[in-house]
DSSP file (Angstrom, degrees, kcal/mol; ACC not computed):
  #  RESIDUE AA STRUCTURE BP1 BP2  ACC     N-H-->O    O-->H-N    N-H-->O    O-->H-N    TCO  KAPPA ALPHA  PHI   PSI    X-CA   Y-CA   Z-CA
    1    1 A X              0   0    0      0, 0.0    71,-1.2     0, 0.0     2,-0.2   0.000 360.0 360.0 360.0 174.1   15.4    0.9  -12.5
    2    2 A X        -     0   0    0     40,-0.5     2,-0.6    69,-0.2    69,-0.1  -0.450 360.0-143.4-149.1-178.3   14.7   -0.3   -9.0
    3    3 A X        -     0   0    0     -2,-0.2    67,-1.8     2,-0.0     2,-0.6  -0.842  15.6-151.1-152.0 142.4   11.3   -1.2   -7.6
    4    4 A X  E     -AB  41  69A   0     37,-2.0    37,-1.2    -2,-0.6     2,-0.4  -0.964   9.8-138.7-138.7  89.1   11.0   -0.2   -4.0
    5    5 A X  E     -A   40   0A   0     63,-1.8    62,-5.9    -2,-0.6     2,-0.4  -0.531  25.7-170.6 -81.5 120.2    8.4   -2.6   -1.6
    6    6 A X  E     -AB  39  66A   0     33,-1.7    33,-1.9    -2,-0.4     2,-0.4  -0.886  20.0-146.6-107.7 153.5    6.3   -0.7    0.8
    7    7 A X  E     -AB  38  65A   0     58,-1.2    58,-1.9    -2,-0.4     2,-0.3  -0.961  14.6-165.0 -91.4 101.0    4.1   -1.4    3.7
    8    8 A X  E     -AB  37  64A   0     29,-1.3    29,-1.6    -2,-0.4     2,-0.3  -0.908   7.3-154.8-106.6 156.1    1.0    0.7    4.5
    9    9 A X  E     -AB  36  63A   0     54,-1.2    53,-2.7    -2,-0.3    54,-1.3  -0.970  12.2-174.0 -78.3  87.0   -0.6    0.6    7.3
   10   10 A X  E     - B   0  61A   0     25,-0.8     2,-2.9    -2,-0.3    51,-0.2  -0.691  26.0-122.5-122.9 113.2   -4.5    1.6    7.4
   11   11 A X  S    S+     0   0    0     49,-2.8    49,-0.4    -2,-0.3    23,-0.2  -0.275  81.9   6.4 -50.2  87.8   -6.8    2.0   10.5
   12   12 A X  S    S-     0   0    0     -2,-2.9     2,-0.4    23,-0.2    -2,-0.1  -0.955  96.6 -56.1 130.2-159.9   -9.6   -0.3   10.2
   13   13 A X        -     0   0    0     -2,-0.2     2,-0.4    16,-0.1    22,-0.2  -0.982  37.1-155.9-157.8 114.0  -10.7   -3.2    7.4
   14   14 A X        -     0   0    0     -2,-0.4     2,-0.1    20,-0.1    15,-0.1  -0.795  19.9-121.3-110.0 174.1  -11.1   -3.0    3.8
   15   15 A X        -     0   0    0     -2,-0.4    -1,-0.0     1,-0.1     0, 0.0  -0.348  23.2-115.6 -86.9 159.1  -13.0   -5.1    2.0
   16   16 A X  S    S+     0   0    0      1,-0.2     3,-0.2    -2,-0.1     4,-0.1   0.355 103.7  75.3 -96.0  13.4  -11.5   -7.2   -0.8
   17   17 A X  S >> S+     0   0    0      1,-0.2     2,-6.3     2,-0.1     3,-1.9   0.843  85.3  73.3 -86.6 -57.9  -13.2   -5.8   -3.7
   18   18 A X  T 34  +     0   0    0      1,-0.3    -1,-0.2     2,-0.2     4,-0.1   0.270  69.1  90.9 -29.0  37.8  -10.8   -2.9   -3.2
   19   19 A X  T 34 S+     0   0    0     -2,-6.3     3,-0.5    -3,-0.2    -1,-0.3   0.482  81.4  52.8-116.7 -27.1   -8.1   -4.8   -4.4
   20   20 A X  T X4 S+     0   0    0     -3,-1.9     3,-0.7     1,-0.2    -2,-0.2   0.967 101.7  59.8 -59.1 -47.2   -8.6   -3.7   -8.0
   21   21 A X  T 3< S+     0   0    0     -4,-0.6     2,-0.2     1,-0.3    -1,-0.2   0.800  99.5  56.1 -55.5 -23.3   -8.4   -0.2   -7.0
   22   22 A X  T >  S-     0   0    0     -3,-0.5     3,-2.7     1,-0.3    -1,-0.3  -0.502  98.1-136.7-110.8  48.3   -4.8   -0.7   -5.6
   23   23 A X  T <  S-     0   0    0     -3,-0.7    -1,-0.3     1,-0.3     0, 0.0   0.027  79.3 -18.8  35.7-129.4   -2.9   -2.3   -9.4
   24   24 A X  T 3  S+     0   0    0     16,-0.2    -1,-0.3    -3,-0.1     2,-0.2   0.069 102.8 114.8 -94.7  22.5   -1.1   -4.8   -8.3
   25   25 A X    <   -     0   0    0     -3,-2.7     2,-0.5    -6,-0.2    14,-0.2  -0.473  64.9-111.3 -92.0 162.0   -0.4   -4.6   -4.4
   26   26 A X  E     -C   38   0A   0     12,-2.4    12,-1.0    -2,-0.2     2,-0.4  -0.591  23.4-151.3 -84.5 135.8   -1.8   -7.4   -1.8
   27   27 A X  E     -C   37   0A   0     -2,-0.5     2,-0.3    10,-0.2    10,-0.2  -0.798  18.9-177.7 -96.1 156.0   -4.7   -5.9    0.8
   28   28 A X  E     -C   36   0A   0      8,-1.2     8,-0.7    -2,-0.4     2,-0.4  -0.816  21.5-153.1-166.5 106.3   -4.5   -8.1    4.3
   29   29 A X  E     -C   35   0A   0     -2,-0.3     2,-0.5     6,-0.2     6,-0.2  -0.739  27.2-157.7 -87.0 151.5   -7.0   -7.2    7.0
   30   30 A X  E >>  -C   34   0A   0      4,-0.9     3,-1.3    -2,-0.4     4,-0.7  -0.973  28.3 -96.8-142.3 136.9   -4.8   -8.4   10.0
   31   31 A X  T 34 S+     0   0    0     -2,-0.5     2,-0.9     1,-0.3    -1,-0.1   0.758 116.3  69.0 -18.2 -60.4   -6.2   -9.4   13.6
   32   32 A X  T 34 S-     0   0    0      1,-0.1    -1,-0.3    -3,-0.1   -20,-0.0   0.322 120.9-102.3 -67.5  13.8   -5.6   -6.0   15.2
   33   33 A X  T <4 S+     0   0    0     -3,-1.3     2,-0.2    -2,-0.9    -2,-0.1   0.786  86.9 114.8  65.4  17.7   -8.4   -4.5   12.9
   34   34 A X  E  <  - C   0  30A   0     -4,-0.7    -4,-0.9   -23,-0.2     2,-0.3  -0.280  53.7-136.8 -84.3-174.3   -5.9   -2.8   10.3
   35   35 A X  E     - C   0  29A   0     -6,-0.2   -25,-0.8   -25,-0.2     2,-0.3  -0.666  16.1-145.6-116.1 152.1   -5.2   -3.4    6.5
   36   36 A X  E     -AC   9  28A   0     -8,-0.7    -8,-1.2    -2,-0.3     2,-0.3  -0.897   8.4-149.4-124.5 173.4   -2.5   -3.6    5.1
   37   37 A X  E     +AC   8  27A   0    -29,-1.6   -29,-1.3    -2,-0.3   -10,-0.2  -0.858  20.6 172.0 -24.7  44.6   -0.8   -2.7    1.8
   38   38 A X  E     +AC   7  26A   0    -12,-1.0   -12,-2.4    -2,-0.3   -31,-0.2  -0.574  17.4  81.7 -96.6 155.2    1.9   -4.3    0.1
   39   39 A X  E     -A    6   0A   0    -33,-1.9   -33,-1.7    -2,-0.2     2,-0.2  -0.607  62.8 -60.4 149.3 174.5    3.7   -4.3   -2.8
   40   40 A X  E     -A    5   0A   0    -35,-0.2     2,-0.4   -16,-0.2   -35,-0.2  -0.525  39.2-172.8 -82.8 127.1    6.6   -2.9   -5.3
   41   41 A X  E     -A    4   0A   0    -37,-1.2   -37,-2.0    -2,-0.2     3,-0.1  -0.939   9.5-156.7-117.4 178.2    6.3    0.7   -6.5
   42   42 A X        +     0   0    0     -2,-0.4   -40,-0.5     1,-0.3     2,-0.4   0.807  69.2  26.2-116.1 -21.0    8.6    2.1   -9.0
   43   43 A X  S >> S-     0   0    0    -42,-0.1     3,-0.8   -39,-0.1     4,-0.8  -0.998  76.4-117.8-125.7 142.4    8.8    5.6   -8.9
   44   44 A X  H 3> S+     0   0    0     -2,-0.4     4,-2.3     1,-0.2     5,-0.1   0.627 114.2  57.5 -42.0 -17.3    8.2    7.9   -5.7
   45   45 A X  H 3> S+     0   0    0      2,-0.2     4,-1.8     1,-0.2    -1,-0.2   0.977 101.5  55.8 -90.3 -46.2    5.0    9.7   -7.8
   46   46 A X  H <> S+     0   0    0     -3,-0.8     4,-2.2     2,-0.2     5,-0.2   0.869 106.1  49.5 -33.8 -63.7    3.5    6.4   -8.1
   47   47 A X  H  X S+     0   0    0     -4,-0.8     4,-3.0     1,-0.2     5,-0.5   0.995 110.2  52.1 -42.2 -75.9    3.7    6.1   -4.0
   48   48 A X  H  X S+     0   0    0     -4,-2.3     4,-2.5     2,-0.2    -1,-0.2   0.876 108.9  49.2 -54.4 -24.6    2.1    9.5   -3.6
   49   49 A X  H  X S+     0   0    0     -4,-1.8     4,-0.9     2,-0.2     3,-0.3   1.000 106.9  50.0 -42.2 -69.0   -0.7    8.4   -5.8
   50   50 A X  H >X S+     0   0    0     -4,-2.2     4,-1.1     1,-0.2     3,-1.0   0.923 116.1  53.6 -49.9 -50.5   -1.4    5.2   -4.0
   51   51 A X  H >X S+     0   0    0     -4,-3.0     4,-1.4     1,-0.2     3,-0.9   0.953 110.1  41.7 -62.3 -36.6   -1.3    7.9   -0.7
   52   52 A X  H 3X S+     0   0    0     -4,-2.5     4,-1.1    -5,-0.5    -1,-0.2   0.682 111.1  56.9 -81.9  -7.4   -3.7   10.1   -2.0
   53   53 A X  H <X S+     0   0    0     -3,-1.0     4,-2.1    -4,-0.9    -1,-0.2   0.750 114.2  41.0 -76.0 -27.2   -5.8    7.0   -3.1
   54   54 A X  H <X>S+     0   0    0     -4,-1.1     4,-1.1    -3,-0.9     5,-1.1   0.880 110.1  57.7 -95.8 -49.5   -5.7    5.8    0.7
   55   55 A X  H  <5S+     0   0    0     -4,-1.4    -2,-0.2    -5,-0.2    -1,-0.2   0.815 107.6  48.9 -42.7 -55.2   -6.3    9.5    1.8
   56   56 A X  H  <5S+     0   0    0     -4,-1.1    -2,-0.3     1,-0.2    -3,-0.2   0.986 102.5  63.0 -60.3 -82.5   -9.8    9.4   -0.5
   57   57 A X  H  <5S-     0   0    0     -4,-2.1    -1,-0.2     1,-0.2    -2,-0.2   0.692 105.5-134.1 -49.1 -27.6  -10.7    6.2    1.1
   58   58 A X  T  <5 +     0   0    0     -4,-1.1     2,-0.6     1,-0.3    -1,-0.2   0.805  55.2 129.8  85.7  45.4  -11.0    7.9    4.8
   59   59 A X      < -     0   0    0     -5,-1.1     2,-1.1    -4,-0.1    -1,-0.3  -0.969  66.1-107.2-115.8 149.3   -9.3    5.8    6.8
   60   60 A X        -     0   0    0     -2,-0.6   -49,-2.8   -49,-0.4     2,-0.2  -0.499  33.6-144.7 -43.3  81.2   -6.6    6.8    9.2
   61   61 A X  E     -B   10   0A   0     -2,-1.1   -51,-0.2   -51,-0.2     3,-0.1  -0.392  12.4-167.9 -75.2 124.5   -3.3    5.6    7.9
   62   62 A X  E     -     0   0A   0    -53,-2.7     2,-0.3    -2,-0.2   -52,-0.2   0.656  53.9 -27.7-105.6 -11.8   -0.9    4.5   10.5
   63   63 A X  E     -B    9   0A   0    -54,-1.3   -54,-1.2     2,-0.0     2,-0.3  -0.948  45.1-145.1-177.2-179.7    2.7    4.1    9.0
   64   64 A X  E     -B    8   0A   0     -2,-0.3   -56,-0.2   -56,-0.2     2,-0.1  -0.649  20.8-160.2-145.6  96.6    4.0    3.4    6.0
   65   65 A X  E     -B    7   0A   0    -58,-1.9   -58,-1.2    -2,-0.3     2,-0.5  -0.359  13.9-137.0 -84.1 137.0    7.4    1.3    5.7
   66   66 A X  E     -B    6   0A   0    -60,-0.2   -60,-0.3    -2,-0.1     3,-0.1  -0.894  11.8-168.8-106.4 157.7    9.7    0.8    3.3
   67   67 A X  E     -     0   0A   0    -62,-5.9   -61,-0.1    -2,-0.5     2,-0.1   0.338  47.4 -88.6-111.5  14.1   11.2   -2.8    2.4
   68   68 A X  E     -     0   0A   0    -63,-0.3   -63,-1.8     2,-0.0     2,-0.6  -0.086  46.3 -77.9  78.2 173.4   14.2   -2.4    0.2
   69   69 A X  E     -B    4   0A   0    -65,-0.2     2,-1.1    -2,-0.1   -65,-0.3  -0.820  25.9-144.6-114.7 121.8   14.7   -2.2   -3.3
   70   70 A X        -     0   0    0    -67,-1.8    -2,-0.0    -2,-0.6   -66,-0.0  -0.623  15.0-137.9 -88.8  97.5   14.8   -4.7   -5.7
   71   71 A X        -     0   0    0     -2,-1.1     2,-0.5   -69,-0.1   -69,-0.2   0.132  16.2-162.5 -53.8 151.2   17.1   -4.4   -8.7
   72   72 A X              0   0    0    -71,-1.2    -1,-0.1     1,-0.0    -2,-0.0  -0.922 360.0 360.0-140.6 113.9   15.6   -5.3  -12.1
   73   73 A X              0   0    0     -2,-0.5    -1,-0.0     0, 0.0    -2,-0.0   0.164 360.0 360.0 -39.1 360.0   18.1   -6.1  -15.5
């Protein structure tokens, strides 16, 4: 199995108690007045959770990257 690193990109600044709400990915509020998102998910239903979790919050999501996959033994 493969773990997959995304980036989302969220209009606007969340706060850093919201980091619980997101498992294990990093939050970064970033100069330009975004967040982002990082971190490994492992299967594609996981990613559409974490999007409909983003969706709930109401912010404007501006892109969403993938970062390669990281094989796991």
């Amino acid at each position: 199995m493969s773990d997959t690193h995304y980036e989302i990109r969220l209009k606007g600044h969340l706060e850093p108690r919201w980091v619980a709400w997101f498992d294990a990915l990093s939050l970064t509020q970033e100069g330009d007045g975004t967040t982002v998102i990082r971190g490994s998910v492992i299967v594609q239903a996981a990613l559409h959770g974490l999007l409909r979790k983003v969706r709930d919050l109401g912010l404007p999501l501006i892109a969403v990257s993938q970062h390669g996959c990281q094989q796991q033994h």
